[in-house]
N, C-alpha and C positions, 0 to 999 in steps of 0.2 A: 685189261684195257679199261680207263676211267671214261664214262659215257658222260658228257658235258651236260649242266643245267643251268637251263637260265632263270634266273630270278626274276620277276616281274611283279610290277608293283603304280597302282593309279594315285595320284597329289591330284591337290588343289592346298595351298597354301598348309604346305605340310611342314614346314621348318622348325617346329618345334620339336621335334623326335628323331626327323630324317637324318642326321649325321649316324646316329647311333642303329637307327635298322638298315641303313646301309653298312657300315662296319662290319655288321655281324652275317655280311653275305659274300665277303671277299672269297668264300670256298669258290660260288659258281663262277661256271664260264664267263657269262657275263650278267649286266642287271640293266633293267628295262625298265627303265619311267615314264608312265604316260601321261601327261597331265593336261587339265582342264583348265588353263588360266590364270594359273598361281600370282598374286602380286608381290608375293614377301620373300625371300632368298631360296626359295625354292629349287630353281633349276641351279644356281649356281653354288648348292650344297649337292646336289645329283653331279656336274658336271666334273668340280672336282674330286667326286666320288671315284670317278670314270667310268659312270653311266650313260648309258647312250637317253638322250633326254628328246623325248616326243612330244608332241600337241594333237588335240581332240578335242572335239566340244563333245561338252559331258552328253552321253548315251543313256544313262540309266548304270548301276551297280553292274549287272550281270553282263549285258553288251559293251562297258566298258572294260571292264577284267577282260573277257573275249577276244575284245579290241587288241588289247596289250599284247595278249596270249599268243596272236598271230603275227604281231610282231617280231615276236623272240627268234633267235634263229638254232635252237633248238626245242627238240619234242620233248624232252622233261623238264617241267615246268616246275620250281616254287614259288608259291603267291604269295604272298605278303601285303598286309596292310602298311600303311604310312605312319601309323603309331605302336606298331608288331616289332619287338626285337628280340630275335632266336639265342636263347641263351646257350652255354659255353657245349653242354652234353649234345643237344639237337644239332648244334655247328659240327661237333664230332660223326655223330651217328648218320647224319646223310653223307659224310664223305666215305663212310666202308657199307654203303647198301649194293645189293644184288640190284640193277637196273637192267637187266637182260629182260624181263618180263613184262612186255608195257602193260598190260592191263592190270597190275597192283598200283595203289595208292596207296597213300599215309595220313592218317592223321595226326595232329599235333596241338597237344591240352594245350588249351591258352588260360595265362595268369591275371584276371583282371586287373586294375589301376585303379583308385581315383586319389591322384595327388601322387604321394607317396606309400599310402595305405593299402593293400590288399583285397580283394574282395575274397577269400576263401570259399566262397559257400555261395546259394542261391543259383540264381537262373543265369545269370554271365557267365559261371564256368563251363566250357563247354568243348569240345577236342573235332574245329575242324578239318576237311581235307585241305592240304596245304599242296602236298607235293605227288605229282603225278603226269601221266604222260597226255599230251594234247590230240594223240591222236585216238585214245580209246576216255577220253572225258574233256570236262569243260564246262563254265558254267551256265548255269541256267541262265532265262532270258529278263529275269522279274528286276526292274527297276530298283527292288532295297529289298536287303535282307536277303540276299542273293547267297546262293551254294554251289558246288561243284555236284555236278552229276556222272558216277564211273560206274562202269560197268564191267568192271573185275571185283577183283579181292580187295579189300581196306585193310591196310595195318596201322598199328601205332606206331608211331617215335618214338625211342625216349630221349626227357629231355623237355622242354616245353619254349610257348611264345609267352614274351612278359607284354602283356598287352594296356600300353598306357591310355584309352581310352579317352579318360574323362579327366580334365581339372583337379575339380570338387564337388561335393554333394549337388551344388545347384546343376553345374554341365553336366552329372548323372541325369538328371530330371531333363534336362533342355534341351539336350543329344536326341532322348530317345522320342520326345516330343517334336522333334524338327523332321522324321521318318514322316510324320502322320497323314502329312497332306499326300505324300509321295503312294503309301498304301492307301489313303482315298479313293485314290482314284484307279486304281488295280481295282478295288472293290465296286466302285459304281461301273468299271468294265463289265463285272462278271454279275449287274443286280445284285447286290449283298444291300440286304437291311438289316437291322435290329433294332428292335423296339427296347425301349427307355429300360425297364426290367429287367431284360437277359442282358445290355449294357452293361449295370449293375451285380451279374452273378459271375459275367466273366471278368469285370474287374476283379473281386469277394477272390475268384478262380485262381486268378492271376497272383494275386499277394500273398494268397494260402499258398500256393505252389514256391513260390521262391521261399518265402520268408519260413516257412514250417516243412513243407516236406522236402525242400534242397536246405534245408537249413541254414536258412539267409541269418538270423535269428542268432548263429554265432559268430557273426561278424557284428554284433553292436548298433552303435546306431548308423551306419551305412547299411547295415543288410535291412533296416526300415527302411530307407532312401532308395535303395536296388529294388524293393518288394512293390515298395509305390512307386517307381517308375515300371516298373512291368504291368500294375492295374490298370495305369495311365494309357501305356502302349496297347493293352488289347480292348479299350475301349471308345480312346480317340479317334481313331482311323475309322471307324467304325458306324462311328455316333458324325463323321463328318460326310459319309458317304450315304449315310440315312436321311441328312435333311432333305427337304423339300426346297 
């Protein structure tokens, strides 16, 4: 018996990618867009996709993934970003999985982007939960930077997501700066301060970790541009929720 999954996935003026991570979901039952507003061919790349095409005013990351989640009209869920396109292996390997078990999930290595270039290395590689059943996870509720939370077993895929993220170098940097206000203000929720100083060690933190010990460093001069967009990310947010 094949256990049906729905694909589910949040736009806002996603048309630059979306024909192509739609494509690569024609496996599931069906696919589930929810969107926040889109002004550029959005829906009508979803529509003749044969996507079922929804609206929502944006909730936050985690509440609208959620949002989506409960729309689908199945319990196994793959999530997918709007710039996420599952290459030809992972296409294969979720159509002959064991799905009797809801409390397993998967994760699935994602292949950074910027441009046409690769990110091999540093802190953007990273393998998250993608696919799994709504009724034993789901995601958290934090407005950005938002993850699945399961409470079974996690497997891998194999197989991976090519994940076209960024442009170029500069929307590396502008992407991860445009989060900032968003974790601001998560952090003035919960009192977080930091003083000018320790600002400064977890930036140092931050670049050394990508760029030296994920070895951002052999990717060239974008694994500079990944290292110092991560100093940037763990200090902006931070340093904006500290002023007075």
């Amino acid at each position: 018996m094949t256990i049906p999954i729905s694909a589910v996935l949040i736009t806002k003026n996603a048309e630059l990618h979306l024909a192509k991570v739609l494509a690569a979901l024609t496996h599931c039952a069906e696919i589930v867009v929810l969107d926040c507003g889109s002004t550029d061919r959005t829906e009508a790349i979803a529509r003749q996709a044969g996507a079922r095409f929804e609206h929502q005013v944006f909730l936050g990351f985690g509440p609208q993934k959620n949002h989506a989640i409960a729309l689908a009209r199945n319990d196994w869920i793959l999530s997918i970003d709007a710039d996420e396109v599952l290459d030809d292996e992972a296409q294969r390997a979720i159509t002959q999985l064991d799905l009797l078990d809801a409390s397993r999930s998967w994760r699935i290595r994602r292949r950074t982007f910027v441009g046409s270039s690769e990110l091999r290395h540093g802190h953007l590689n990273d393998a998250p939960v993608r696919l799994f059943n709504r009724t034993t996870a789901q995601f958290n509720q934090v407005p950005v930077h938002e993850s699945v939370v399961t409470h079974g077993r996690e497997l891998k895929l194999p197989g991976s997501i090519q994940h076209y993220s960024f442009i170029d170098a500069a929307d590396l940097v502008a992407r991860g700066a445009g989060y900032a206000r968003h974790k601001a203000t998560i952090y003035r929720s919960k009192g977080r301060r930091c003083a000018a100083p320790w600002l400064l060690v977890r930036a140092c933190g931050a670049f050394l970790k990508s760029y030296v010990f994920k070895a951002g460093f052999l990717d060239g001069r974008l694994g500079v541009v990944a290292a110092f967009s991560a100093a940037l990310n763990a200090s902006t947010a931070l340093a904006m929720a500290s002023e007075q």
